[in-house]
N, CA, C and O atoms as a printed pandas DataFrame, in Angstrom:
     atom_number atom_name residue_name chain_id  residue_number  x_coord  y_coord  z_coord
0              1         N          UNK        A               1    9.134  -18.185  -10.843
1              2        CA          UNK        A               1    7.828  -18.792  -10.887
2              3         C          UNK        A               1    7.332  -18.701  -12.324
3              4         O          UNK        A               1    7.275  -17.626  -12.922
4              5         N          UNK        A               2    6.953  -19.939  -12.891
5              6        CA          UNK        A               2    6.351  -19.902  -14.487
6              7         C          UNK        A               2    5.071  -19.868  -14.434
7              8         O          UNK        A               2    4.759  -19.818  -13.244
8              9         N          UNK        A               3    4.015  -19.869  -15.201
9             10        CA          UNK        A               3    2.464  -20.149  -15.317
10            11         C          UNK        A               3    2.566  -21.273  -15.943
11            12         O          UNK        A               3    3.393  -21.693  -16.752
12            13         N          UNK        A               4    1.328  -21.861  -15.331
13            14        CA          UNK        A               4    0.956  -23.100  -15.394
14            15         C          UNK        A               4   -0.307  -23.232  -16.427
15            16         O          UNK        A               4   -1.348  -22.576  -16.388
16            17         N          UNK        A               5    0.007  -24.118  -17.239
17            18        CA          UNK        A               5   -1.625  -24.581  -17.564
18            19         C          UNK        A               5   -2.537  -24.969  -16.953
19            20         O          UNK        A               5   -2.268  -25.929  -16.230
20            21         N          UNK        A               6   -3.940  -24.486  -16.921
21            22        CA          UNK        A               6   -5.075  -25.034  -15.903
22            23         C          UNK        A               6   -5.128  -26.431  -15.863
23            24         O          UNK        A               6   -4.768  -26.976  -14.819
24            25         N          UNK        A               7   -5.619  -27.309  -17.075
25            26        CA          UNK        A               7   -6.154  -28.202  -17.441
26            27         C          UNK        A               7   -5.144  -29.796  -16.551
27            28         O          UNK        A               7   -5.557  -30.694  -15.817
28            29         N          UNK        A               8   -3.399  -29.399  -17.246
29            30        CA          UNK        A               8   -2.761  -30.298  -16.854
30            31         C          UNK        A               8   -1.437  -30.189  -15.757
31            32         O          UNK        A               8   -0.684  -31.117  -15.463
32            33         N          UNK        A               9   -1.384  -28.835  -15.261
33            34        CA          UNK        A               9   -0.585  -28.483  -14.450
34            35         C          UNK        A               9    0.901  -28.030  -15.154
35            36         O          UNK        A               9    1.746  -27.491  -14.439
36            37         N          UNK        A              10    1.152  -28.267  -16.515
37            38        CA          UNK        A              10    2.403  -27.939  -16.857
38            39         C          UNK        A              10    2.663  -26.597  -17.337
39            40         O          UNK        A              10    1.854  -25.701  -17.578
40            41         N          UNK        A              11    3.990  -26.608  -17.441
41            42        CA          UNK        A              11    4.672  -24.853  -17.592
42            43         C          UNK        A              11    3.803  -24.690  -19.123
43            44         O          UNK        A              11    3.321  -25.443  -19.968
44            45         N          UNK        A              12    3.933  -23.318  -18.905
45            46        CA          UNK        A              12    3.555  -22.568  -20.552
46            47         C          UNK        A              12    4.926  -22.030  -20.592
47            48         O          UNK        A              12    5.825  -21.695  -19.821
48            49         N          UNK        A              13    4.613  -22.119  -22.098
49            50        CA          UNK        A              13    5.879  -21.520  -23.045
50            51         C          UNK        A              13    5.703  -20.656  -23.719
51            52         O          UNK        A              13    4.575  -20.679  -24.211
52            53         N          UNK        A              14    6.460  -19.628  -24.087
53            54        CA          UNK        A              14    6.503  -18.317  -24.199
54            55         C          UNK        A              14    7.138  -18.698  -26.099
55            56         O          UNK        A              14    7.623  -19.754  -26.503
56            57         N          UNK        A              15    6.851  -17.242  -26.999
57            58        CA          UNK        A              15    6.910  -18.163  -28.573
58            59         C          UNK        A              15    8.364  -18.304  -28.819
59            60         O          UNK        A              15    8.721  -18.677  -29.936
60            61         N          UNK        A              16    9.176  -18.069  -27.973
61            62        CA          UNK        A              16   10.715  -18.680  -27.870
62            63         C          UNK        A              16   11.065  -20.108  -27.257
63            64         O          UNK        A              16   12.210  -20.353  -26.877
64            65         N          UNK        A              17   10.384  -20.723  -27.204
65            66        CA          UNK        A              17    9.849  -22.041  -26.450
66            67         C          UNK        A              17   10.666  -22.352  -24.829
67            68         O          UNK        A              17   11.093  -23.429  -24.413
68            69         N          UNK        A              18   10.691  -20.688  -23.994
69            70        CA          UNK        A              18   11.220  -20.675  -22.683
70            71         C          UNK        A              18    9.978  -20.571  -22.061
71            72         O          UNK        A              18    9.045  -19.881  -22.472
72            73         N          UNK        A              19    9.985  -21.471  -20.773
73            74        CA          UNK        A              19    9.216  -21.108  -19.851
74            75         C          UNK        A              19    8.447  -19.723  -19.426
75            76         O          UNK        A              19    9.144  -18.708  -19.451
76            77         N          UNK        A              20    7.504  -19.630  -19.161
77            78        CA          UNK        A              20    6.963  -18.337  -19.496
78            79         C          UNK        A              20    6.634  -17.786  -18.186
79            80         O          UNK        A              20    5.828  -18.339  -17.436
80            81         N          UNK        A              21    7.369  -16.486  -17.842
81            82        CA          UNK        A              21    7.251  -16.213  -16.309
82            83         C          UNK        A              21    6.105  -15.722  -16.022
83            84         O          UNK        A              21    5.422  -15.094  -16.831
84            85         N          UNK        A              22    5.664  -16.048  -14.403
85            86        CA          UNK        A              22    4.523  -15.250  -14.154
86            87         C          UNK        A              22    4.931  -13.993  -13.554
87            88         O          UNK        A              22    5.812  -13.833  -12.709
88            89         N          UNK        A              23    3.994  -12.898  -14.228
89            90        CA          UNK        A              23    4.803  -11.700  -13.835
90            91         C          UNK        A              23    3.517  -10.856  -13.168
91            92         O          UNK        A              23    3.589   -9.629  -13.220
92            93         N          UNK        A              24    2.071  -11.616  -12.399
93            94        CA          UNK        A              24    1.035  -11.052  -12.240
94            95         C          UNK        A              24    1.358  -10.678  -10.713
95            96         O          UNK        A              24    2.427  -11.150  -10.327
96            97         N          UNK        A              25    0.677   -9.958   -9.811
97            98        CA          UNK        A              25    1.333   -9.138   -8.845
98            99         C          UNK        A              25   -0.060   -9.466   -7.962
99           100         O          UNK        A              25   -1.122   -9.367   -8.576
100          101         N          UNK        A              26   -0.103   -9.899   -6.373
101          102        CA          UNK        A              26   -1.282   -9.933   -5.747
102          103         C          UNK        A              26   -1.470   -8.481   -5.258
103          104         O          UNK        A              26   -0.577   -7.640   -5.153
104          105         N          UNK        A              27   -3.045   -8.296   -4.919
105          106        CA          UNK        A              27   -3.132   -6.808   -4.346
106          107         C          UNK        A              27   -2.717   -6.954   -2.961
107          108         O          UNK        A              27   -2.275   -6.009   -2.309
108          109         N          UNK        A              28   -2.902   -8.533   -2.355
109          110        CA          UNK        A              28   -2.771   -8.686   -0.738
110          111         C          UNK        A              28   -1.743   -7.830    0.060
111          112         O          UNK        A              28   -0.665   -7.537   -0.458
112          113         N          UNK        A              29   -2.054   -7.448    1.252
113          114        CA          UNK        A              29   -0.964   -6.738    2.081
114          115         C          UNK        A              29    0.325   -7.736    2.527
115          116         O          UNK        A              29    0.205   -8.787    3.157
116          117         N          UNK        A              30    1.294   -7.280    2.153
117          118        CA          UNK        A              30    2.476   -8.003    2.150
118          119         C          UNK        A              30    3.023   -7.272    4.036
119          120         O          UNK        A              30    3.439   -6.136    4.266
120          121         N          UNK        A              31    2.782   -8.539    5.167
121          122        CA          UNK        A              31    3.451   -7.976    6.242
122          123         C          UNK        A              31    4.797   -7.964    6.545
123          124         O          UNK        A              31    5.383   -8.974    6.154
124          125         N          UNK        A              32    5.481   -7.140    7.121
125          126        CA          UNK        A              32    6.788   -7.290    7.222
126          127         C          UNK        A              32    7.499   -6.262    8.246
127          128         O          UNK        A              32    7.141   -5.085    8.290
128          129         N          UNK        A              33    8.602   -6.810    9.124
129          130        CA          UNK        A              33    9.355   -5.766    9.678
130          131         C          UNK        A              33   10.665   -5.674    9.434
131          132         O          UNK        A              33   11.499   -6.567    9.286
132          133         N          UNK        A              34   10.785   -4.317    9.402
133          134        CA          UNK        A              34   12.548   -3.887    9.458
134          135         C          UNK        A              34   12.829   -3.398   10.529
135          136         O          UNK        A              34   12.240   -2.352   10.802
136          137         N          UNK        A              35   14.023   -4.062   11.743
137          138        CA          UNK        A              35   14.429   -4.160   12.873
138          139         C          UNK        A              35   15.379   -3.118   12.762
139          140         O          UNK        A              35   16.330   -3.340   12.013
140          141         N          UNK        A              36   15.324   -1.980   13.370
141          142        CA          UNK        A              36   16.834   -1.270   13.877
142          143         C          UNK        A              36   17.294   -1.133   14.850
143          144         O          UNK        A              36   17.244    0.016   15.287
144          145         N          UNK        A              37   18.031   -2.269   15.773
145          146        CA          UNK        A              37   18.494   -2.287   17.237
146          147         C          UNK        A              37   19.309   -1.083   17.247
147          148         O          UNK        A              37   19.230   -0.442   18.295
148          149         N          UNK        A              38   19.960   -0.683   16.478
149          150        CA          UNK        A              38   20.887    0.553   16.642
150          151         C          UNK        A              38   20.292    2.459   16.790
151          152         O          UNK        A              38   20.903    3.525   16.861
152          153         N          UNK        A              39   18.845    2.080   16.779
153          154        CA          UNK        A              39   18.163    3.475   16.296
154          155         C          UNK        A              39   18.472    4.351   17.746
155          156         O          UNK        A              39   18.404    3.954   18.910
156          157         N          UNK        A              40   18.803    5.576   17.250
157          158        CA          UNK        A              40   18.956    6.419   18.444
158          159         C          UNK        A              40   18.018    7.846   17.864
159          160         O          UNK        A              40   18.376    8.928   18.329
160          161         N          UNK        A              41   16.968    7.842   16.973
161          162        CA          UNK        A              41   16.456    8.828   16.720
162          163         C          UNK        A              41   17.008   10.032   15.481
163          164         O          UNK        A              41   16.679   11.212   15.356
164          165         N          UNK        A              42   18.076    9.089   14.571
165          166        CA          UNK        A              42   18.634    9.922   13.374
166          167         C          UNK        A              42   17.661   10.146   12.495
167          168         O          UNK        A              42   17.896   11.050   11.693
168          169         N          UNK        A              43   16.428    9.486   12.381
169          170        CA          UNK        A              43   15.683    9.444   11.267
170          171         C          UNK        A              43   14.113    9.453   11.944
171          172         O          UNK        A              43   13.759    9.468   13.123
172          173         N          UNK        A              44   13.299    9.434   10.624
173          174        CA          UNK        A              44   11.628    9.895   11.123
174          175         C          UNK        A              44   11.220    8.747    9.738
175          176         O          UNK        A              44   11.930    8.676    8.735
176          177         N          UNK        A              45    9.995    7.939    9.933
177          178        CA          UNK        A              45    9.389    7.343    9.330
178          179         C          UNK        A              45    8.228    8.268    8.470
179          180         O          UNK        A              45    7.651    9.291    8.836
180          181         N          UNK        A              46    8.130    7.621    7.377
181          182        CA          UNK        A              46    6.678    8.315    6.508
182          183         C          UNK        A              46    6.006    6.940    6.073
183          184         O          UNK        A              46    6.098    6.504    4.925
184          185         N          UNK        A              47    5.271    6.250    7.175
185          186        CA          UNK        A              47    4.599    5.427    6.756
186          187         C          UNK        A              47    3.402    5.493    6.528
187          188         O          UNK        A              47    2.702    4.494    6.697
188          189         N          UNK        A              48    2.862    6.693    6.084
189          190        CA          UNK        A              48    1.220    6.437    5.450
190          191         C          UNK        A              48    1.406    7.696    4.167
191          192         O          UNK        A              48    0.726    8.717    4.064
192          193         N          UNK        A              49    2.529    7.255    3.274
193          194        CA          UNK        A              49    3.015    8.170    2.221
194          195         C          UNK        A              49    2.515    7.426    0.820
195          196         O          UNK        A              49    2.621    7.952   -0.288
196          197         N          UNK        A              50    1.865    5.908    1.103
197          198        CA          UNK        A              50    1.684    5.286   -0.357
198          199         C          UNK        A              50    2.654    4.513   -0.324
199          200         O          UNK        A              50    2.491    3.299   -0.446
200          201         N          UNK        A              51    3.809    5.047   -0.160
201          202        CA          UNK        A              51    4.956    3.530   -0.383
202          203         C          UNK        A              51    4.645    2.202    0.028
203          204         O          UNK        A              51    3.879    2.003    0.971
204          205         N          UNK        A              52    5.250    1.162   -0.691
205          206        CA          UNK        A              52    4.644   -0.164   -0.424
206          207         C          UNK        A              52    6.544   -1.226   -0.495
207          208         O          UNK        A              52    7.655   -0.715   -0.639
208          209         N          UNK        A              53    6.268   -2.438   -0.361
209          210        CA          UNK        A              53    7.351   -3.091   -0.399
210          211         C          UNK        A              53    8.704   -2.999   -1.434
211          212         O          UNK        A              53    9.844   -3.457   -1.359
212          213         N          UNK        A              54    7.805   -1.967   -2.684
213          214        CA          UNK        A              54    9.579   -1.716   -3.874
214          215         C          UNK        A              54   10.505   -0.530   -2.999
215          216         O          UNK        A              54   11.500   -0.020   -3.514
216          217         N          UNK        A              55    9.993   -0.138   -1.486
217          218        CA          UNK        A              55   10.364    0.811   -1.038
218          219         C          UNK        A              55   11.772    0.084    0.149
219          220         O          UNK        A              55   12.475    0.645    0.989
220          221         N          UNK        A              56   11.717   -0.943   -0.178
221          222        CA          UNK        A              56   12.436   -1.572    1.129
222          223         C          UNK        A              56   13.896   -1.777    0.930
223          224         O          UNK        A              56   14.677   -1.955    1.865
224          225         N          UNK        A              57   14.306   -1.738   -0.591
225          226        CA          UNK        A              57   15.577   -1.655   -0.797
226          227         C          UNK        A              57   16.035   -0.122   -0.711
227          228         O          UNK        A              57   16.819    0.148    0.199
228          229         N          UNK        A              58   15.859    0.323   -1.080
229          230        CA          UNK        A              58   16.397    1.567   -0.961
230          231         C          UNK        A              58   16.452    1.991    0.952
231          232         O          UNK        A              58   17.311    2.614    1.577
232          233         N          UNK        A              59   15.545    1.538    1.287
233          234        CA          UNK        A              59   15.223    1.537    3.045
234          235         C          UNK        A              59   16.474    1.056    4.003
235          236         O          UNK        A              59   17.144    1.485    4.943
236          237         N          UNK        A              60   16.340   -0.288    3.034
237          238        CA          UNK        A              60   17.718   -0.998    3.663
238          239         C          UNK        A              60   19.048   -0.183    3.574
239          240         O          UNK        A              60   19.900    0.405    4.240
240          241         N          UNK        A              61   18.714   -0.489    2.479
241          242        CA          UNK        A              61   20.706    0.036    1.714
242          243         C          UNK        A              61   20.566    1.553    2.613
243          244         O          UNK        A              61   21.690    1.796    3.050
244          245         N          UNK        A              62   19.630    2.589    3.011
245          246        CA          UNK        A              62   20.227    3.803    3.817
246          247         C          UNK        A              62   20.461    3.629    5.773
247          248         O          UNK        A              62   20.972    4.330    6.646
248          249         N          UNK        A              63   19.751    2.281    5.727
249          250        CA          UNK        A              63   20.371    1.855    6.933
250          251         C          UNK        A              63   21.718    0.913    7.145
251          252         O          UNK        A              63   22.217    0.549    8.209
252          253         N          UNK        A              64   21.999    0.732    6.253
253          254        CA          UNK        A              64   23.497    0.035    6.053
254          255         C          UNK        A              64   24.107    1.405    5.627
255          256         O          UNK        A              64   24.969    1.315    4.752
256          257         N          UNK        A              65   23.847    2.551    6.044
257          258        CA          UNK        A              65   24.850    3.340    5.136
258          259         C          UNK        A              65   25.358    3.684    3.772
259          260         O          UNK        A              65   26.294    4.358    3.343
260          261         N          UNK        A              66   24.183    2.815    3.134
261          262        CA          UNK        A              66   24.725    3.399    1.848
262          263         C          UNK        A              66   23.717    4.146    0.586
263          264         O          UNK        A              66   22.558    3.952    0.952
264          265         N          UNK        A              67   23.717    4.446    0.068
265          266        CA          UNK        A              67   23.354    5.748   -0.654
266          267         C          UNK        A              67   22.510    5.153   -2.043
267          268         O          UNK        A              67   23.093    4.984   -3.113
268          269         N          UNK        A              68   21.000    4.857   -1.841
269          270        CA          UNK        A              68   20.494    3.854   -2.643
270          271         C          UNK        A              68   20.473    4.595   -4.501
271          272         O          UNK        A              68   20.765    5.789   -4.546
272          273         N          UNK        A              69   20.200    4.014   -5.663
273          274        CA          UNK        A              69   20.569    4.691   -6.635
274          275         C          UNK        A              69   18.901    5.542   -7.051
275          276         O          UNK        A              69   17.720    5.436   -6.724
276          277         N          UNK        A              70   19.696    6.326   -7.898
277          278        CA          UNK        A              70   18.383    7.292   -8.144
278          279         C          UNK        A              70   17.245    6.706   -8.841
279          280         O          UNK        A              70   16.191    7.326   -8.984
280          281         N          UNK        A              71   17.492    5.186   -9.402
281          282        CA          UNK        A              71   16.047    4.545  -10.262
282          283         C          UNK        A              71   15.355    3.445   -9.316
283          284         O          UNK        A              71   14.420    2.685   -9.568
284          285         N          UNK        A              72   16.374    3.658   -7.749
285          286        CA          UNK        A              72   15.001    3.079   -7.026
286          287         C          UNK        A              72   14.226    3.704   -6.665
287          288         O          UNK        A              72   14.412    4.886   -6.954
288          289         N          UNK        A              73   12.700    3.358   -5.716
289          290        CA          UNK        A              73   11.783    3.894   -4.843
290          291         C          UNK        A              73   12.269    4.149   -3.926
291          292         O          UNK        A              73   13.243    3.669   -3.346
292          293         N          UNK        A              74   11.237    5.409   -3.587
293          294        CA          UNK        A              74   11.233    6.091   -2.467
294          295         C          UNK        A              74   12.022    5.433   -0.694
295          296         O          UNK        A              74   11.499    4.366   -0.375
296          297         N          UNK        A              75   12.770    5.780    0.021
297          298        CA          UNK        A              75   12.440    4.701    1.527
298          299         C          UNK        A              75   11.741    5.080    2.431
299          300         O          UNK        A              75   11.598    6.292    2.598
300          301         N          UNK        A              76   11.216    4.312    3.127
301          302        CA          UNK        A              76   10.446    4.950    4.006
302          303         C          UNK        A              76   11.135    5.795    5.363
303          304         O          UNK        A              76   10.228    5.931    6.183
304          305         N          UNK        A              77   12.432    6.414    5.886
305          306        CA          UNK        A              77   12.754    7.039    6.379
306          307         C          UNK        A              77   13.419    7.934    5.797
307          308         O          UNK        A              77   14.145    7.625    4.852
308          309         N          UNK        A              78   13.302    9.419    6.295
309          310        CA          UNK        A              78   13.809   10.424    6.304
310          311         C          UNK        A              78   15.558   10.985    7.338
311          312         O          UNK        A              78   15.551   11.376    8.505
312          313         N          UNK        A              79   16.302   10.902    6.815
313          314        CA          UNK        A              79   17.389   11.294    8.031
314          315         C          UNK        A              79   16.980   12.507    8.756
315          316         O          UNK        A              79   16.094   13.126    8.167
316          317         N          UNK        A              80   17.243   12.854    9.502
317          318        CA          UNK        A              80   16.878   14.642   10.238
318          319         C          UNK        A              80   18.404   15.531    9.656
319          320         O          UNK        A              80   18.564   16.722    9.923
């Protein structure tokens, strides 16, 4: 997604004359679910810890089994 000029709708350019990304962030609540048909009670949720949606990869990748890296966020489950 680039920013737009108000006036005429076109991209802004950045002083390398590339499209200039928008990198502004809404405060809105982003809804969403992560489904685990397989859950048999290995893990415990911490959902009122602050974490927000940069938390969902690391979330994923430990429900696929795999071992998310140490410069992501937090996930929102705990294994027991």
């Amino acid at each position: 997604m680039y920013e737009s000029v108000a006036k005429d709708g076109s991209v802004k350019m950045d002083e390398n004359g590339e499209p200039k990304a928008k990198t502004s962030h809404s405060l809105n609540p982003v809804p969403g679910i992560i489904y685990d048909p397989e859950y048999k009670g290995e893990y415990e949720l911490e959902l009122n810890s602050g974490l927000g949606i940069s938390s969902w990869a690391s979330t994923l990748m430990q429900l696929m089994g795999l071992v998310p890296p140490t410069d992501y966020d937090k996930s929102i489950i705990n294994f027991k």
